[in-house]
N, CA, C and O atoms as CSV, one atom per row, in Angstrom:
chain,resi,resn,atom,element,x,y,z
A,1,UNK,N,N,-69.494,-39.223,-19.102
A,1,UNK,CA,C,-68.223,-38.906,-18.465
A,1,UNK,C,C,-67.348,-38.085,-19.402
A,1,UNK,O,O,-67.320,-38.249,-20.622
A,2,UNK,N,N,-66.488,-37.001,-18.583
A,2,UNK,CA,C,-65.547,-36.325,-19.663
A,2,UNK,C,C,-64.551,-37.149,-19.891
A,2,UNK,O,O,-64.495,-38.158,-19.189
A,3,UNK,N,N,-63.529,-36.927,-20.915
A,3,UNK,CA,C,-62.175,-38.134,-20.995
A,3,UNK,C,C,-61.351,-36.683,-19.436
A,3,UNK,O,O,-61.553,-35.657,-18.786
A,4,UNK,N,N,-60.397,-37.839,-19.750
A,4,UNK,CA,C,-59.438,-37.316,-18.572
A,4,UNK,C,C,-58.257,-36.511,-19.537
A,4,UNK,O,O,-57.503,-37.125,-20.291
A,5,UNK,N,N,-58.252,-35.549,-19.424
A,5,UNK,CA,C,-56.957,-34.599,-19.704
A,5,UNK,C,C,-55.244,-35.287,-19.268
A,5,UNK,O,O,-54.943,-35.538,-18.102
A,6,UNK,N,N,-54.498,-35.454,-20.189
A,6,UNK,CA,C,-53.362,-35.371,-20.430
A,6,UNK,C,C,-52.319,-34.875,-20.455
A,6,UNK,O,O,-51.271,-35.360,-20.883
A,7,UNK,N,N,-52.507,-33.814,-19.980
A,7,UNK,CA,C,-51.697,-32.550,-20.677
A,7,UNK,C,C,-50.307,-32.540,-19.533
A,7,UNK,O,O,-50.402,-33.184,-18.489
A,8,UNK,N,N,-49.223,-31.862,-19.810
A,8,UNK,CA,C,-48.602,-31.583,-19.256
A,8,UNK,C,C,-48.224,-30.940,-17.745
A,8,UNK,O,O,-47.197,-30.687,-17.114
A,9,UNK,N,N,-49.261,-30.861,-17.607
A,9,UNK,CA,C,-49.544,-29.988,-15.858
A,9,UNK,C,C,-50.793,-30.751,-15.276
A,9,UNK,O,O,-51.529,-30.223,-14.443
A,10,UNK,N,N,-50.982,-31.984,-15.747
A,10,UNK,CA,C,-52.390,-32.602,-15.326
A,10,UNK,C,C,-51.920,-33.527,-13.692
A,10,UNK,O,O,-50.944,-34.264,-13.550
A,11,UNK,N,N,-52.859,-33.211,-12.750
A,11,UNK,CA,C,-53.020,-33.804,-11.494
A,11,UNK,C,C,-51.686,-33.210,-10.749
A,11,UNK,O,O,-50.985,-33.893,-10.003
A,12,UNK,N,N,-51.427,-31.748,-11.084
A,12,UNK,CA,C,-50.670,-31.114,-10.276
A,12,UNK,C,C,-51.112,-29.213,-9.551
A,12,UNK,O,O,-50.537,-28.125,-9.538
A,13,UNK,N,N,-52.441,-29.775,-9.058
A,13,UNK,CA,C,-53.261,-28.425,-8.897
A,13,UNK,C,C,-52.503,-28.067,-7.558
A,13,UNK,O,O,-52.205,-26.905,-7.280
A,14,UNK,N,N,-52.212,-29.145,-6.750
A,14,UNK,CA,C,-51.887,-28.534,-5.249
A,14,UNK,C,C,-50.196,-28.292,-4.942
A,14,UNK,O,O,-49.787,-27.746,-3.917
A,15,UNK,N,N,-49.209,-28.869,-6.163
A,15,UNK,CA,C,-48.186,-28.829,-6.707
A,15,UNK,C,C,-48.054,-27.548,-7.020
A,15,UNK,O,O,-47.112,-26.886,-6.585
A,16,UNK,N,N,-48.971,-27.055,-7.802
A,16,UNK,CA,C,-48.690,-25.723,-8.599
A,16,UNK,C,C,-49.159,-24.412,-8.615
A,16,UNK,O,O,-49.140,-23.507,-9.448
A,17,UNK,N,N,-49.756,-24.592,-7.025
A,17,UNK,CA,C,-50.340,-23.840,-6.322
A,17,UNK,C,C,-49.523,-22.762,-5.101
A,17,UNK,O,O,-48.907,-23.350,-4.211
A,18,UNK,N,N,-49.532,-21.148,-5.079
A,18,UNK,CA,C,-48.860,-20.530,-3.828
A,18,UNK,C,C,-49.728,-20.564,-3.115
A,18,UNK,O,O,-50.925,-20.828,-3.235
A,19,UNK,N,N,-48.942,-20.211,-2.126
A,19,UNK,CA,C,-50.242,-19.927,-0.895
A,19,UNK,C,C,-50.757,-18.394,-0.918
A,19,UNK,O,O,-50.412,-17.754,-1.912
A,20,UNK,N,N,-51.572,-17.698,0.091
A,20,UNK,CA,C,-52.287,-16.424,-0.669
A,20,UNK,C,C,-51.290,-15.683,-0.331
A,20,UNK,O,O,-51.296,-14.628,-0.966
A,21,UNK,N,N,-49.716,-15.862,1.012
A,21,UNK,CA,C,-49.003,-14.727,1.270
A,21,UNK,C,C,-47.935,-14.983,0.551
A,21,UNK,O,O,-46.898,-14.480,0.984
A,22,UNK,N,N,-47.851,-15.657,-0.488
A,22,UNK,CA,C,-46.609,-15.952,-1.197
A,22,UNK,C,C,-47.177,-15.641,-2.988
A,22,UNK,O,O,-46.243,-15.658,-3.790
A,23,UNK,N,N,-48.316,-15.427,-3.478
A,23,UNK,CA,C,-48.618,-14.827,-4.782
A,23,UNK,C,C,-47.905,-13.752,-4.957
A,23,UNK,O,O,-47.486,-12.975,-4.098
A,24,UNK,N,N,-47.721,-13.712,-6.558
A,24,UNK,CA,C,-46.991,-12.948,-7.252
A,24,UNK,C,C,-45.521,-13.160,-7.673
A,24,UNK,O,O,-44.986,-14.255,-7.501
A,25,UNK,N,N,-44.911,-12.187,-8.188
A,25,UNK,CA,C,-43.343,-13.073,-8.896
A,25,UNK,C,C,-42.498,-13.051,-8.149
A,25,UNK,O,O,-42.525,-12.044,-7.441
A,26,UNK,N,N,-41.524,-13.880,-7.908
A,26,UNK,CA,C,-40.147,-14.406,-6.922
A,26,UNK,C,C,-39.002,-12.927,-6.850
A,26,UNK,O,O,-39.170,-12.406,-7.953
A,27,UNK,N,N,-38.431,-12.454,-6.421
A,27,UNK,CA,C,-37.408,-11.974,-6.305
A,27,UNK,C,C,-36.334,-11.448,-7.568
A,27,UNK,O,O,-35.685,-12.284,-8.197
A,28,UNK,N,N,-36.266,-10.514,-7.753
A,28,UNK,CA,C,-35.304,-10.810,-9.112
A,28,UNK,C,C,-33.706,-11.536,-8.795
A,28,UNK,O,O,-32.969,-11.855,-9.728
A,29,UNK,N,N,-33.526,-11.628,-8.109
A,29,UNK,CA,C,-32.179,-12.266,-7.607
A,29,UNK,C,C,-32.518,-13.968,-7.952
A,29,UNK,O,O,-31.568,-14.741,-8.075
A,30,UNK,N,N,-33.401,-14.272,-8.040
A,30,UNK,CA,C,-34.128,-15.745,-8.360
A,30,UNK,C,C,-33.876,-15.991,-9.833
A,30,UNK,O,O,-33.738,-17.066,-10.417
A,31,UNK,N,N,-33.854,-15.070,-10.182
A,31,UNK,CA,C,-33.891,-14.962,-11.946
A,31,UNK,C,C,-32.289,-15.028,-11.991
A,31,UNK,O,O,-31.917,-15.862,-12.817
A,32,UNK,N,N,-31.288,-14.407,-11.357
A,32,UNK,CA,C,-30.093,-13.990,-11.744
A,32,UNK,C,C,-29.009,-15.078,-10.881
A,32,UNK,O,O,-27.783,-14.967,-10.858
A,33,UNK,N,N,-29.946,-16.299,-10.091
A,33,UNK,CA,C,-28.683,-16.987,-9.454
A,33,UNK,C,C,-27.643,-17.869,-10.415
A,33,UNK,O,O,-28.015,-18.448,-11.435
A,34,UNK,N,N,-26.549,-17.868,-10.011
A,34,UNK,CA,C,-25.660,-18.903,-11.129
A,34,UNK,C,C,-25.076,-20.086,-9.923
A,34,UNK,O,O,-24.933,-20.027,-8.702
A,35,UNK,N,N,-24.831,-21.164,-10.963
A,35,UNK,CA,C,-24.765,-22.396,-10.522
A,35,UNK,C,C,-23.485,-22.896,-11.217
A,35,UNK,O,O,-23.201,-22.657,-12.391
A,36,UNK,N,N,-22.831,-23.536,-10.450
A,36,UNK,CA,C,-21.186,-24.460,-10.948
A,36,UNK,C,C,-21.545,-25.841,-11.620
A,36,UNK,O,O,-22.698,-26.271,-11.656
A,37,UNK,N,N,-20.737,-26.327,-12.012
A,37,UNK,CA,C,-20.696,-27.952,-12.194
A,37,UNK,C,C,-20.265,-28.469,-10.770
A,37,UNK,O,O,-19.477,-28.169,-9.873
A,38,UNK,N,N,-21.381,-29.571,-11.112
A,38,UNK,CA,C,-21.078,-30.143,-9.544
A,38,UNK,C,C,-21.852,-29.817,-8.107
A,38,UNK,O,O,-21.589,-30.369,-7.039
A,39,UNK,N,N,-22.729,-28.936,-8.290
A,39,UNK,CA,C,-23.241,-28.152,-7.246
A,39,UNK,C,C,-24.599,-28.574,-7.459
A,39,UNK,O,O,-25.258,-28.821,-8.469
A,40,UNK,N,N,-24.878,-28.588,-5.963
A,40,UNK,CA,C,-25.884,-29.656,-5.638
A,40,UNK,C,C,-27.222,-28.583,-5.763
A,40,UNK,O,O,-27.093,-27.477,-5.238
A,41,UNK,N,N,-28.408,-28.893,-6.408
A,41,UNK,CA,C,-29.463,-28.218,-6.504
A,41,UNK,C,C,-30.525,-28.724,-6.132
A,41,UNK,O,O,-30.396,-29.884,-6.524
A,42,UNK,N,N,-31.896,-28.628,-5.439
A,42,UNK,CA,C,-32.963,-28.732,-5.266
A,42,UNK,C,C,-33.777,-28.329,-6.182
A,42,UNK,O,O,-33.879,-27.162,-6.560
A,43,UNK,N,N,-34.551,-29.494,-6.688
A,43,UNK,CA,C,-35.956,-28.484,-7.818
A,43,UNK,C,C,-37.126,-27.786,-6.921
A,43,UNK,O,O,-37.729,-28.519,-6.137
A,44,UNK,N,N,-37.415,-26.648,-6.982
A,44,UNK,CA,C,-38.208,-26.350,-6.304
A,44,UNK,C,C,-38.939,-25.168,-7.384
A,44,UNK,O,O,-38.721,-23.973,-7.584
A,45,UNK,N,N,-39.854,-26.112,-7.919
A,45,UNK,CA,C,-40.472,-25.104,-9.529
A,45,UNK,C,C,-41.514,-23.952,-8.821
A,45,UNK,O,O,-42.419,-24.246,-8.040
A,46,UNK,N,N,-41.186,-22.614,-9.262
A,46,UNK,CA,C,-42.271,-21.367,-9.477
A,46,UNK,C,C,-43.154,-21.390,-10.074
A,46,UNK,O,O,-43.151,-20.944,-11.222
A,47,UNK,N,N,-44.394,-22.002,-9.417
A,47,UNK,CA,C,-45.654,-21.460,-10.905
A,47,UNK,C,C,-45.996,-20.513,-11.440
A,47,UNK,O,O,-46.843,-20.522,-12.333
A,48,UNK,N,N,-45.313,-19.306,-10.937
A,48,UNK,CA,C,-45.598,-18.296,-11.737
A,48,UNK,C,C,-45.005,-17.717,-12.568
A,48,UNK,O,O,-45.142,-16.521,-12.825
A,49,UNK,N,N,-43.865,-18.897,-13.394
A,49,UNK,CA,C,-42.677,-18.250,-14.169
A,49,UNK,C,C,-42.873,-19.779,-15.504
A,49,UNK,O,O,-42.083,-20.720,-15.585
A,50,UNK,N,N,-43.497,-19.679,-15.936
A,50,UNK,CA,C,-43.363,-20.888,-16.828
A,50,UNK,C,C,-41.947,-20.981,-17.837
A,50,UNK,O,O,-41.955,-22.091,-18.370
A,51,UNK,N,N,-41.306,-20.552,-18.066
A,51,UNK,CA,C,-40.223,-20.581,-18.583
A,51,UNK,C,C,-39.081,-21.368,-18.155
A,51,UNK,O,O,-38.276,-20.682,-17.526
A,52,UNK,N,N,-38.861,-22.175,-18.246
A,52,UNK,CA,C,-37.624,-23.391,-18.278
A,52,UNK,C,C,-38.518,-24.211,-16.884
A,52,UNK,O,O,-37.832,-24.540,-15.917
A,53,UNK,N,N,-39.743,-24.446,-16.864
A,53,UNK,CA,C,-40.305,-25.089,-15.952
A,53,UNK,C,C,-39.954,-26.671,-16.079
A,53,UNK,O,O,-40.366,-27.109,-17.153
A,54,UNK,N,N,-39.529,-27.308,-15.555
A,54,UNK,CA,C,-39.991,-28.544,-15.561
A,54,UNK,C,C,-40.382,-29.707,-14.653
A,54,UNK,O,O,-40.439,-29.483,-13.443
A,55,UNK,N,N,-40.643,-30.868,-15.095
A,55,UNK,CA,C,-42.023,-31.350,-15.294
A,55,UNK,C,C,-42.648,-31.929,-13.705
A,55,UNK,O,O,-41.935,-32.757,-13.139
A,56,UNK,N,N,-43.306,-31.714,-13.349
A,56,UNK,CA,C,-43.621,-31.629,-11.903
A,56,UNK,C,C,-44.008,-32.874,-11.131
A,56,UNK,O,O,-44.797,-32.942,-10.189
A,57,UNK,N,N,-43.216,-33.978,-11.776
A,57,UNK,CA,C,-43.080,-34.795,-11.124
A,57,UNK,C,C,-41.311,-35.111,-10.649
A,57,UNK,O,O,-40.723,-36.142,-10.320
A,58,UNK,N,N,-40.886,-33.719,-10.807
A,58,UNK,CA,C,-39.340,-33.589,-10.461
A,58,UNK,C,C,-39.358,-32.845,-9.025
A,58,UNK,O,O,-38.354,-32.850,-8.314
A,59,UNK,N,N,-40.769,-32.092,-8.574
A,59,UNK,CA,C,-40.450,-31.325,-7.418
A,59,UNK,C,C,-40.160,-31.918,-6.596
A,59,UNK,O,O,-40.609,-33.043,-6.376
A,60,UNK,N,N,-39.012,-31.109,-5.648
A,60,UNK,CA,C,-39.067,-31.518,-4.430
A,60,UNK,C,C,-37.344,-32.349,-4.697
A,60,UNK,O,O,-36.621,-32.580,-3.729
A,61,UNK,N,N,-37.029,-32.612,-5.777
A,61,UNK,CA,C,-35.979,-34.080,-5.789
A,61,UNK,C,C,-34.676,-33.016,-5.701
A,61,UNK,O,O,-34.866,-31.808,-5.837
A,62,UNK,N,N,-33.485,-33.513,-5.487
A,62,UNK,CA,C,-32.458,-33.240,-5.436
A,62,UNK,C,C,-31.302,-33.729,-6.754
A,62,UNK,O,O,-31.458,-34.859,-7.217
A,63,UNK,N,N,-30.458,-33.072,-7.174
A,63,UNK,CA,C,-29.873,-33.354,-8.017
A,63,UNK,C,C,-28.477,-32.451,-8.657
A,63,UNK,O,O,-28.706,-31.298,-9.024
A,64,UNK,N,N,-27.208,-32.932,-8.767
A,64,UNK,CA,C,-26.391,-32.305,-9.093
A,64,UNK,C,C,-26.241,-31.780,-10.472
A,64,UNK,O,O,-26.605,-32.467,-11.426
A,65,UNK,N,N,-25.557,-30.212,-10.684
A,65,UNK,CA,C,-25.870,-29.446,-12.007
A,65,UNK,C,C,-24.793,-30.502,-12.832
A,65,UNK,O,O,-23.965,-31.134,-12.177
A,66,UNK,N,N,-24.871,-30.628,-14.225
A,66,UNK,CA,C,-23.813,-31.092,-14.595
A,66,UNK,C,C,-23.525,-30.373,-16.002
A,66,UNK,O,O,-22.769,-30.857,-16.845
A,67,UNK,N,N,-24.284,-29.038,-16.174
A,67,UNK,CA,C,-23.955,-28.256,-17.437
A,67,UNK,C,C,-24.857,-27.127,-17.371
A,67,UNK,O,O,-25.543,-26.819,-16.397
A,68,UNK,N,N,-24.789,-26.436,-18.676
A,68,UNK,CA,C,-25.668,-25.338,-18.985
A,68,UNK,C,C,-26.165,-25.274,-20.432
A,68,UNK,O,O,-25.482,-25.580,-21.409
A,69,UNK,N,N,-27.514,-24.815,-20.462
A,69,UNK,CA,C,-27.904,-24.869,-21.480
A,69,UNK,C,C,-28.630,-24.028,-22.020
A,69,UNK,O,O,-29.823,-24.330,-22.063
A,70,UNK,N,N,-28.228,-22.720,-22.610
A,70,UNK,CA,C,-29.039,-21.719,-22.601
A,70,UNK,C,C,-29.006,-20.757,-21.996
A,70,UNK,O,O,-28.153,-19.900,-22.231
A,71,UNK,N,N,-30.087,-20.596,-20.873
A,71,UNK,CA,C,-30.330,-19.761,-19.670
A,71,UNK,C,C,-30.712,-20.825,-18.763
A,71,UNK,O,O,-31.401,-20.531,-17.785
A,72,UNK,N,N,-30.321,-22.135,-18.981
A,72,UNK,CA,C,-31.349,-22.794,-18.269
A,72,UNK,C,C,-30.207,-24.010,-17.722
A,72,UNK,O,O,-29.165,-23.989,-18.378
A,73,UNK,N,N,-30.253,-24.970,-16.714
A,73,UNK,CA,C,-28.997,-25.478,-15.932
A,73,UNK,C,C,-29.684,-27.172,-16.610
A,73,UNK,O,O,-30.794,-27.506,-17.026
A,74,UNK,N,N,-28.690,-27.723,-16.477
A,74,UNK,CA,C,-28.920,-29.361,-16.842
A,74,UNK,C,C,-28.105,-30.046,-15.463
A,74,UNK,O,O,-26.990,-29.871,-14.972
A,75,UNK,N,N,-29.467,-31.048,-15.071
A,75,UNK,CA,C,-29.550,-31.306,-13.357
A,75,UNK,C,C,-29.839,-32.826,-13.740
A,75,UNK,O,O,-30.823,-33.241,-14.351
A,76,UNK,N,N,-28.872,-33.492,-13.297
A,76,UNK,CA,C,-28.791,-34.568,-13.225
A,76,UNK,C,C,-29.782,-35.600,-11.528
A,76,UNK,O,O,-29.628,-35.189,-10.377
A,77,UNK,N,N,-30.654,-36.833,-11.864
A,77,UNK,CA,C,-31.114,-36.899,-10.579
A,77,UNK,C,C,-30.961,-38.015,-10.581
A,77,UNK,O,O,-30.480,-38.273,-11.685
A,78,UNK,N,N,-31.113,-39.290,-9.778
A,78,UNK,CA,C,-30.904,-40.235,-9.701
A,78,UNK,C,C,-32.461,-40.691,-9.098
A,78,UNK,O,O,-32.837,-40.339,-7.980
A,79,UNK,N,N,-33.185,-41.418,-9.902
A,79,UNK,CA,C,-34.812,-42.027,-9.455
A,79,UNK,C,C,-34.393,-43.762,-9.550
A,79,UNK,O,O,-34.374,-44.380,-10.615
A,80,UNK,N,N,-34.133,-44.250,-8.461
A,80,UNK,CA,C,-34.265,-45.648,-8.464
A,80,UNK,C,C,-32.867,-46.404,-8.972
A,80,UNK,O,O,-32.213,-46.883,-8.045
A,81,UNK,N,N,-32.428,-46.546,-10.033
A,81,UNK,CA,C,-31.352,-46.859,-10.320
A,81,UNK,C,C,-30.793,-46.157,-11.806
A,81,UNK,O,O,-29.818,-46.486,-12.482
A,82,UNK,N,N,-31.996,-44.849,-12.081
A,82,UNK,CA,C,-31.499,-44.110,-13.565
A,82,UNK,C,C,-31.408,-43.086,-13.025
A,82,UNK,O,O,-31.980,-42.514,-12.096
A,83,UNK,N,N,-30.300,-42.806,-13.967
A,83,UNK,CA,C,-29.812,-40.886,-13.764
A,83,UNK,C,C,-30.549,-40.087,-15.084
A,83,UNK,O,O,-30.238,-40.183,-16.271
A,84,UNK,N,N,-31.641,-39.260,-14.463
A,84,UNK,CA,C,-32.320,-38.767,-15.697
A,84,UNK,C,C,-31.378,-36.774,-15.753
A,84,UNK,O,O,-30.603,-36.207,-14.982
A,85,UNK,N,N,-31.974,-36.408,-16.957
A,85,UNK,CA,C,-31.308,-35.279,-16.484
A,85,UNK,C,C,-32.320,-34.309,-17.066
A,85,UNK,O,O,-32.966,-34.512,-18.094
A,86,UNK,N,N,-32.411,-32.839,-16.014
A,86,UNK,CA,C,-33.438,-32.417,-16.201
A,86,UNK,C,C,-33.432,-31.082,-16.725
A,86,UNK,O,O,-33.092,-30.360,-15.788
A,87,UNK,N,N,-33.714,-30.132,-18.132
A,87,UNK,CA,C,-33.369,-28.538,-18.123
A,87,UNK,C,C,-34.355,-27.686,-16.959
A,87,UNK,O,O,-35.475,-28.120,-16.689
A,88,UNK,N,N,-34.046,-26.974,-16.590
A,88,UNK,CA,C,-34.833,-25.972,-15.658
A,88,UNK,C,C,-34.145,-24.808,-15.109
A,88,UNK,O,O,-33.069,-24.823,-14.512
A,89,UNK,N,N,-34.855,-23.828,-15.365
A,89,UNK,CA,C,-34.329,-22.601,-15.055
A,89,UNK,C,C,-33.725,-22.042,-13.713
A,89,UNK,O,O,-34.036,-22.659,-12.694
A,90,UNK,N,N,-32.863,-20.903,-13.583
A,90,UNK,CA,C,-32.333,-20.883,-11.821
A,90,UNK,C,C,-33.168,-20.667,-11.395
A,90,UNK,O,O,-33.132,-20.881,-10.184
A,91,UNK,N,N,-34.634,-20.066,-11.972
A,91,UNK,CA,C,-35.691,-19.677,-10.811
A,91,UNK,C,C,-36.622,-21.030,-10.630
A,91,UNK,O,O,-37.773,-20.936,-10.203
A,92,UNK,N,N,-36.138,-22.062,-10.923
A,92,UNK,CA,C,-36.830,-23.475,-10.457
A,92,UNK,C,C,-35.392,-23.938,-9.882
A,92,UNK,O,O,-35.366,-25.133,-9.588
A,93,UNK,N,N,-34.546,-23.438,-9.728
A,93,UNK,CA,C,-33.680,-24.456,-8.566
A,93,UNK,C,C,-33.330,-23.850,-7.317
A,93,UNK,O,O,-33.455,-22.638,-7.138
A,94,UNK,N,N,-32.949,-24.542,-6.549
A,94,UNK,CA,C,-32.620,-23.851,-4.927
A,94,UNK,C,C,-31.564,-24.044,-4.591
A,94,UNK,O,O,-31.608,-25.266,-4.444
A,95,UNK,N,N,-30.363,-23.688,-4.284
A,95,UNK,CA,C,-28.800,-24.138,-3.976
A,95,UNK,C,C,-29.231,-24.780,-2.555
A,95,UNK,O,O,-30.088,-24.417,-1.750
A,96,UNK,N,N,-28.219,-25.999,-2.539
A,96,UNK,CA,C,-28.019,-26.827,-1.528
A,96,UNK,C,C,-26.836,-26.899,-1.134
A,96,UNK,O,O,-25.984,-27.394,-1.872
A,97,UNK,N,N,-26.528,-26.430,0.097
A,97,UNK,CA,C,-24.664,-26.188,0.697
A,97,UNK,C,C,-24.619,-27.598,1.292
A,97,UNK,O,O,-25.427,-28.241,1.962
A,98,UNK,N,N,-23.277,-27.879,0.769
A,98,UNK,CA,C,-22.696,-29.280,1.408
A,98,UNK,C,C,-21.728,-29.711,0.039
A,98,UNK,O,O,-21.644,-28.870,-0.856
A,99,UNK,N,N,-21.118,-30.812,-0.093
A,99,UNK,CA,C,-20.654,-31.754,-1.102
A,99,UNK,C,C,-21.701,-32.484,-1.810
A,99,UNK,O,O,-21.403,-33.302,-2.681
């Protein structure tokens, strides 16, 4: 038997996968969105931009910005009863309109 891999992107093939009419890089406006304090974001990670990716057991979750760091937004989420907080780039977040 092989050992089982560890790594940082492990058991996220269908996670980190486009579909064949969506390959290639996002929009440049994806790269250039800006975000407030307080403003509600969706993780919704690009696999084809590894840069401020993170960790892909965050897709999909919702979470308010609560800073900046870099080039990259600090996203607060709430899993169960902890508020973790997450760096990731604007081209891994999605604006969410509402309060």
């Amino acid at each position: 038997m092989v050992k089982m891999s560890h790594g940082s992107r492990a058991g996220s093939r269908s996670k980190m996968t486009k579909r064949y009419n969506e390959r290639g890089l996002p929009a440049v406006t994806r790269f250039l969105q800006e975000f407030k304090e307080g403003d509600l974001a969706a993780i919704n990670i690009e696999p084809s931009i590894h840069a401020g990716m993170p960790y892909h057991g965050f897709q999909g979750l919702t979470g308010r910005i609560t800073g900046k760091q870099g080039g990259c937004y600090l996203v607060t989420v709430k899993i169960g009863g902890v508020h973790k907080q997450i760096l990731a780039g604007p081209v891994h977040l999605k604006r969410i309109s509402g309060n």
